[in-house]
N, C-alpha and C positions, 0 to 999 in steps of 0.2 A: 646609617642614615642614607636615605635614595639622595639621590642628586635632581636636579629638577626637568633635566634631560630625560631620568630616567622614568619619572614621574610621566613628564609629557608622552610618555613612548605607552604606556602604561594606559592613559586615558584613550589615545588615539586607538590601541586595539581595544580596550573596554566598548568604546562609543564604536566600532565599527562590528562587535561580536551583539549589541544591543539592535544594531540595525538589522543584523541577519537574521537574531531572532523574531524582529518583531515583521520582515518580509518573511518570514517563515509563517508566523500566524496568521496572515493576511492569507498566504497560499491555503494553509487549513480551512480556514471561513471560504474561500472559495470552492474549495472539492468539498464542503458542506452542504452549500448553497445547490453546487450541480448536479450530488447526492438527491436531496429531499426533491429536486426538480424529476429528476429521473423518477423519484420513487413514488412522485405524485401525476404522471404521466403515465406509470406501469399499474397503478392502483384501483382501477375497473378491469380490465385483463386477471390478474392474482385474486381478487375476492370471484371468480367467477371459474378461474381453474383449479386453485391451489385450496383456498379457504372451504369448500364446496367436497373436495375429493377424500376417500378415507384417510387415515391416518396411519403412514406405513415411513419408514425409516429416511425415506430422499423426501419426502414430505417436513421432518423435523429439520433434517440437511437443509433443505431450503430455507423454511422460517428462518436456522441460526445463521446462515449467510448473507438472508437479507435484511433481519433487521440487530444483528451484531453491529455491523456500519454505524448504525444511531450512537451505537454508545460509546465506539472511536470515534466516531466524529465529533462528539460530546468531550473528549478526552482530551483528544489535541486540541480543541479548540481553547478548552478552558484550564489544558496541562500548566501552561505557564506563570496562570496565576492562582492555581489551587495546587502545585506540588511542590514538596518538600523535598523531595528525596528521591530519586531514582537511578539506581543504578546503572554501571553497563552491561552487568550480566543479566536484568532485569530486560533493557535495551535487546537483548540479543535474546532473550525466550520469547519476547511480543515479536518481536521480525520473524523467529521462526514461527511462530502460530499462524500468524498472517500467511504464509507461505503454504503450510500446511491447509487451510482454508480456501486460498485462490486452486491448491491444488484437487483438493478433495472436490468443488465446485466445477473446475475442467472436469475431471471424473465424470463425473453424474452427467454434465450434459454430453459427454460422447456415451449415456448411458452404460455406465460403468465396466466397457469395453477391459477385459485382463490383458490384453497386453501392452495398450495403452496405460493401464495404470501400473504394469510393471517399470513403462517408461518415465511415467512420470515421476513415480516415487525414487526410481536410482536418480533420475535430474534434480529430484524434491534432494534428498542426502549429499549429492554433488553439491550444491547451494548452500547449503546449510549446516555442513563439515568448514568450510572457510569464512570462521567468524569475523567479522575487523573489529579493532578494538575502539571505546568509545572511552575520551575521560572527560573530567568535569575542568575546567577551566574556571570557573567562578561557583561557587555554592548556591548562586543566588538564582542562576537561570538553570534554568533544566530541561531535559527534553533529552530523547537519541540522534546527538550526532558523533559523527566522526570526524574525529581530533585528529587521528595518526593512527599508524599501524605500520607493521613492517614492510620492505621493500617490497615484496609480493601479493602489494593489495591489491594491484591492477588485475591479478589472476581473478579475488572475491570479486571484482567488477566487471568482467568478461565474464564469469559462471553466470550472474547474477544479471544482467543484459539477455545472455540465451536464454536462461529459464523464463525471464520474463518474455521475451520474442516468441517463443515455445506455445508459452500459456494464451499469448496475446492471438496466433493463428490458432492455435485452436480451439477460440473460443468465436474469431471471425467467420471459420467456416461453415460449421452449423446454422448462425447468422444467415449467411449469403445462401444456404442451401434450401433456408426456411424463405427467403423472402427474396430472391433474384433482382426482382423489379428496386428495391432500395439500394441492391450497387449500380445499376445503372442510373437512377437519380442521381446518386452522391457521386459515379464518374462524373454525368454533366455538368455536376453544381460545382466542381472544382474543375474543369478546365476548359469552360464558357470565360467567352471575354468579359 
């Protein structure tokens, strides 16, 4: 029988694993929100380039990158009260897909450049070889996070930092090379008084 110490020790992380998740889904609804913002900003541009041009292979690539998003973002949002069950190895084939996808995506817009995607894909398997492990804590909430893992997680989060910095420039460059004039905006607009 618990003691009431143990109890109390027991509620205080219950109630603080309740708040994280539920600033967790608040963070969801918001890269939701920022999602369908973007995607209804970018949606006379795409019916006029995309929807309009024939039907060839970086044409499907695109459809499934841009509106796959809809259906994670439909997932996470509503993961915590429509899931039963998900696993960590479950956990860890959706992170790698995801990754696979933000990569295949860089690809195509440096117009699928081979040595660039030799690069990407040895950083895509660097990433994606150092799994962390994720457990369940309560049966009741669910969702991918990480619990713990061995003393060498900090390596999965230094791979997983570069890959991302990686993808992130070179997905800016392109950006800045199509539109100059927009980094000189956003220099002024961030360091005007």
């Amino acid at each position: 029988m618990s003691s009431i110490g143990e109890i109390i020790a027991e509620l205080k992380e219950l109630t603080a694993y309740v708040g994280t998740m539920r600033l967790v889904t608040y963070f969801d609804v918001a890269g939701a929100a920022m999602f369908l913002y973007d995607y209804f900003l970018a949606i006379g541009m795409e019916v006029d380039l995309v929807w309009s041009s024939k039907w060839r292979f970086t044409k499907v690539l695109y459809i499934l990158q841009r509106y796959l998003p809809f259906v994670d973002a439909a997932i996470l949002c509503f993961l915590h009260q429509l899931s039963r069950t998900i696993s960590p190895s479950t956990c860890d084939v959706v992170e790698k897909l995801r990754g696979l996808i933000l990569t295949l995506h860089t690809w195509v817009v440096w117009r699928r450049d081979g040595h660039l995607g030799t690069a990407l894909s040895i950083l895509f398997v660097a990433t994606a070889s150092f799994p962390a492990r994720s457990t369940i804590l309560y049966p009741e909430f669910q969702g991918c996070f990480i619990m713990g893992s061995n003393r060498m997680v900090y390596i999965n989060w230094v791979i997983l930092m570069i890959y991302e910095a990686v993808i992130l420039v070179l997905m800016v460059i392109p950006g800045v090379k199509t539109c100059p004039s927009l980094l000189l905006d956003m220099i002024n607009y961030l360091i005007r008084p």
